[in-house]
N, C-alpha and C positions, 0 to 999 in steps of 0.2 A: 704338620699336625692336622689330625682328623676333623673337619668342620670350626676349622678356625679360619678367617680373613681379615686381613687388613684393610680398611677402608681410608685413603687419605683426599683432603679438597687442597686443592692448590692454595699456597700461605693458612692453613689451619691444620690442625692440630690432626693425629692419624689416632686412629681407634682400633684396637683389637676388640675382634667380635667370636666369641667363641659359642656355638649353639643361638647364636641372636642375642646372646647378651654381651653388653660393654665391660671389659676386664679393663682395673688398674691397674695391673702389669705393666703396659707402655707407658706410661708419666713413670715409672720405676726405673725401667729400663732405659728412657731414655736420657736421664739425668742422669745415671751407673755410666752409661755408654759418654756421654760430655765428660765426666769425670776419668775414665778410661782414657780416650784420644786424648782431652788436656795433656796427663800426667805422662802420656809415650811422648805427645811433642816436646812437652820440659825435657824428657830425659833422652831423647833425640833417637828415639827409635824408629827404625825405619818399616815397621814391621810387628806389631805385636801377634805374640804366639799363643800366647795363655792367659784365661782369665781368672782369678780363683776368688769367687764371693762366698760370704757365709749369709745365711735367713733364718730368721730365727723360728722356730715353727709356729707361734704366736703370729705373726707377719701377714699371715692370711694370701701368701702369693703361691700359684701352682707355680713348679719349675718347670714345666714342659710349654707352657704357656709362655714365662719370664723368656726362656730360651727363645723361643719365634720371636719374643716382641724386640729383644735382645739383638739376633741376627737384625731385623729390619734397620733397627737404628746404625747396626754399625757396616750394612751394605753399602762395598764400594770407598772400603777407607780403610786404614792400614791396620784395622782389628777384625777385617772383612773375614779372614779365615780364622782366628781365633778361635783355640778352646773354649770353650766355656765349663768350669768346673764348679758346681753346685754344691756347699755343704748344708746341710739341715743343722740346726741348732735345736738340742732341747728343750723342750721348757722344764726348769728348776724355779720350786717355790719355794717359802717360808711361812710357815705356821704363826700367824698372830697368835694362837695361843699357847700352842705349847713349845713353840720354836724351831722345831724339826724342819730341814729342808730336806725335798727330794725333788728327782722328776716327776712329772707327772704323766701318771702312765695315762696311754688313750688322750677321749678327751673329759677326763672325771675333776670335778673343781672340790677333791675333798682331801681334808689333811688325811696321809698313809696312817699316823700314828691316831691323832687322834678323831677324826670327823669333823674335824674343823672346817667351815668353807670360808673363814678369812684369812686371806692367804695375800701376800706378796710375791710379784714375780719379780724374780731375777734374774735369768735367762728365759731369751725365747724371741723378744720381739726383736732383733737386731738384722740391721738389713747393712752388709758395710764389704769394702772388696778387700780383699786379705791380701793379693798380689798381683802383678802384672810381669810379665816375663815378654819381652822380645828381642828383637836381632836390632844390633846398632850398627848401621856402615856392612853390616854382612854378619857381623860376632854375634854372637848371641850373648843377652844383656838379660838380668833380674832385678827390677825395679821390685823392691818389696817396700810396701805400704807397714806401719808401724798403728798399731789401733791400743789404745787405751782402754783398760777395763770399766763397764760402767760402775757407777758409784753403790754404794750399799748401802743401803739404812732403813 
């Protein structure tokens, strides 16, 4: 990635710098990535192949950026060559006044039907890994993660 580095101090924490500025990308990535290795050593993989996260567009994370910070955490361990697949999540609202939900197009905070700008979100902010796929013993193995929809009201 273009004008991006990683800065790390021995026993402290590493920082993604992209144009000079500190991205929260790695504290994402790096908990995503613990979360990832855990769940291949539970399921005894030797080897993860695949990673399939959803972000919610609300989430406020580049995915080009998540990926580098991504790669760094998992250098040198059995998701080192892993895919990394990226899905975007819409953001979908709800109209406090007239009810209506839609996405929202662009980045416009107004109800489609009516002008409304009290709105609910319902999708968008979700940061969560949808699957992990790798080789167990040699075979290849599909660890799929099960996610619950969030709540409504």
């Amino acid at each position: 990635m273009e004008n991006a580095s990683l800065k790390c101090h021995p026993g402290l924490i590493c920082l993604v710098f992209v144009n000079n500025f500190k991205m929260h990308e790695l504290s994402i990535a790096s908990a995503l990535s613990e979360t990832v290795l855990e769940t291949g050593l539970k399921g005894n993989l030797v080897k993860i192949t695949r990673v399939n996260i959803a972000i919610g567009q609300l989430a406020q994370i580049v995915p080009e950026i998540f990926e580098f910070a991504f790669r760094e955490c998992v250098r040198d361990t059995i998701a080192s060559d892993a895919e990394l697949d990226i899905e975007i999540i819409n953001t979908r609202l709800k109209c406090r006044n007239c009810l209506s939900e839609f996405e929202m197009p662009d980045d416009s905070w107004g109800c489609m039907k009516c002008s409304s700008t009290e709105l609910d979100i319902i999708n968008g902010k979700e940061l969560f890994v949808k699957s992990i796929e790798g080789e167990e013993d040699g075979n290849k193995n599909n660890e799929e993660y099960s996610r619950q929809e969030p709540e409504q009201g």
